[in-house]
C-alpha positions as CSV (number, residue, x, y, z in Angstrom):
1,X,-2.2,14.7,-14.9
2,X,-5.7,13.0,-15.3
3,X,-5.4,10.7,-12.5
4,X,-4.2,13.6,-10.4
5,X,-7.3,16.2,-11.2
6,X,-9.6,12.7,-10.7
7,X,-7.9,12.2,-7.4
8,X,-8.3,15.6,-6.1
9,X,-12.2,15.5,-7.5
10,X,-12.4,12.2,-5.1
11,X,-11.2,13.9,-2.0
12,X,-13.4,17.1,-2.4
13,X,-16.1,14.2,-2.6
14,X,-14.6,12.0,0.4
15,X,-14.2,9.2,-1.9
16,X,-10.6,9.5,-2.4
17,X,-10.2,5.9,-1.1
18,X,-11.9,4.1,-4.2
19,X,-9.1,5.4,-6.4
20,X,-6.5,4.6,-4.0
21,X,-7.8,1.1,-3.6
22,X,-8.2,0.4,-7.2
23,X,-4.4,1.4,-7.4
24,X,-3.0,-0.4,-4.6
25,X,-4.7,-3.6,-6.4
26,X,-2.7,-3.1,-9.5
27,X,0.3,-2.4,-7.7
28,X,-0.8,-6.2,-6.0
29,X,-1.0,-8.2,-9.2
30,X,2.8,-7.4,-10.0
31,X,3.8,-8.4,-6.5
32,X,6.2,-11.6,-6.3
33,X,4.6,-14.3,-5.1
34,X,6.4,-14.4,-2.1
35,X,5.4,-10.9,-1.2
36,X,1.6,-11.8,-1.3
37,X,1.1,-12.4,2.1
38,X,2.3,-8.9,3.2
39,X,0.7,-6.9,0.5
40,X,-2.5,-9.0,0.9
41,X,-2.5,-7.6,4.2
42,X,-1.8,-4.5,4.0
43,X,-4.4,-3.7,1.4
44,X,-6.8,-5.6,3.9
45,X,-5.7,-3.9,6.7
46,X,-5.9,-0.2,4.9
47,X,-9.5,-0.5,2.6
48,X,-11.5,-3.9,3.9
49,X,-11.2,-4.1,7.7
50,X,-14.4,-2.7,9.1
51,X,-11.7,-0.1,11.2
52,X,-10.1,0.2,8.1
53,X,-8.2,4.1,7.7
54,X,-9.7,4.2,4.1
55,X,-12.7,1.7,4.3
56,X,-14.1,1.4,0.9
57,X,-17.9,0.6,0.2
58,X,-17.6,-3.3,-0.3
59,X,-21.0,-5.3,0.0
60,X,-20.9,-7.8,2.7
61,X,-20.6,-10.8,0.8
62,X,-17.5,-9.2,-1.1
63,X,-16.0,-8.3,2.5
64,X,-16.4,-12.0,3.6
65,X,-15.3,-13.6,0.7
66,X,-11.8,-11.4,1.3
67,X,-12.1,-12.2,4.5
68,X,-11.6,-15.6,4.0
69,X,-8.9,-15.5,1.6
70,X,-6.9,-13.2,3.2
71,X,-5.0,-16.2,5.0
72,X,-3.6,-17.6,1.9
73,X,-3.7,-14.6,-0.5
74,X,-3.7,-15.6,-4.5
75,X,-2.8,-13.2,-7.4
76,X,-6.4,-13.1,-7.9
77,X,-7.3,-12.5,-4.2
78,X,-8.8,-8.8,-4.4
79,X,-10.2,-8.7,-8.4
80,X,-13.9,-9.2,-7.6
81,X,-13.6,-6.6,-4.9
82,X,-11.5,-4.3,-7.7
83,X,-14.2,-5.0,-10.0
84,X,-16.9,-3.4,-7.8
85,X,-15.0,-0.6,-7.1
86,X,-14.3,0.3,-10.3
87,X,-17.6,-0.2,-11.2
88,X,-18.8,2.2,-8.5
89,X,-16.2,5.1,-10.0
90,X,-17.0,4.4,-13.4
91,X,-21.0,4.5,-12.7
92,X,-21.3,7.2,-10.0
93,X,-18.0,9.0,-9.8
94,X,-16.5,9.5,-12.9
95,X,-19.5,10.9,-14.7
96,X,-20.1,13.5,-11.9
97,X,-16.3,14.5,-12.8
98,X,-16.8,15.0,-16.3
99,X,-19.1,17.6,-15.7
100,X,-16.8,19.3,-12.5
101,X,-15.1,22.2,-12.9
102,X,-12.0,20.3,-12.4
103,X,-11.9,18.3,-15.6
104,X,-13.5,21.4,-17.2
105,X,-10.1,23.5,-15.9
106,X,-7.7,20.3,-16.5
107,X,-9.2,20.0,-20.4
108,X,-8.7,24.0,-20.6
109,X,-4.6,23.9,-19.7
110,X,-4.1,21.0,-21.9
């Protein structure tokens, strides 16, 4: 229910994106290794790519490091850039959710 209530909090902010890219990148360090390549590029292709659907706010030397590893994707490949973005929700996101009337109302039904 949290991550739900957090996710709709995201989208009222149009940040939805950050949580959806911090998921997809646990979703990539269970991936088989032979699957790396396709999932590395999909993530890429949804959150990094400067056209990207659900670009996420990556600093330009994060972006080219990815960039360049994007070829021949490790398990690792997108941690630094996971790192940052959870950094980004945990500093400016999640406190201004605390204090929304959405966690207020999710705390209430609980």
């Amino acid at each position: 229910m949290g991550q739900q209530v957090f996710r709709w909090f995201l989208r009222t902010e149009f940040s939805e994106e950050n949580l959806e890219f911090w998921l997809a990148c646990e979703d990539y360090r269970t991936t088989p290794g032979t699957q790396l390549g396709i999932k590395a590029l999909s993530i890429y292709s949804q959150f990094i790519n400067s056209e990207a659907p659900q670009e996420v706010n990556l600093d330009s030397e994060t972006k080219e490091a990815l960039t360049s590893m994007i070829e021949e994707p490790t398990a690792d490949t997108f941690d630094k850039a996971q790192q940052r973005i959870y950094s980004l929700m945990a500093k400016d996101s999640f406190p201004r959710f605390l204090r929304s009337s959405y966690c207020q109302e999710a705390l209430k039904a609980l």
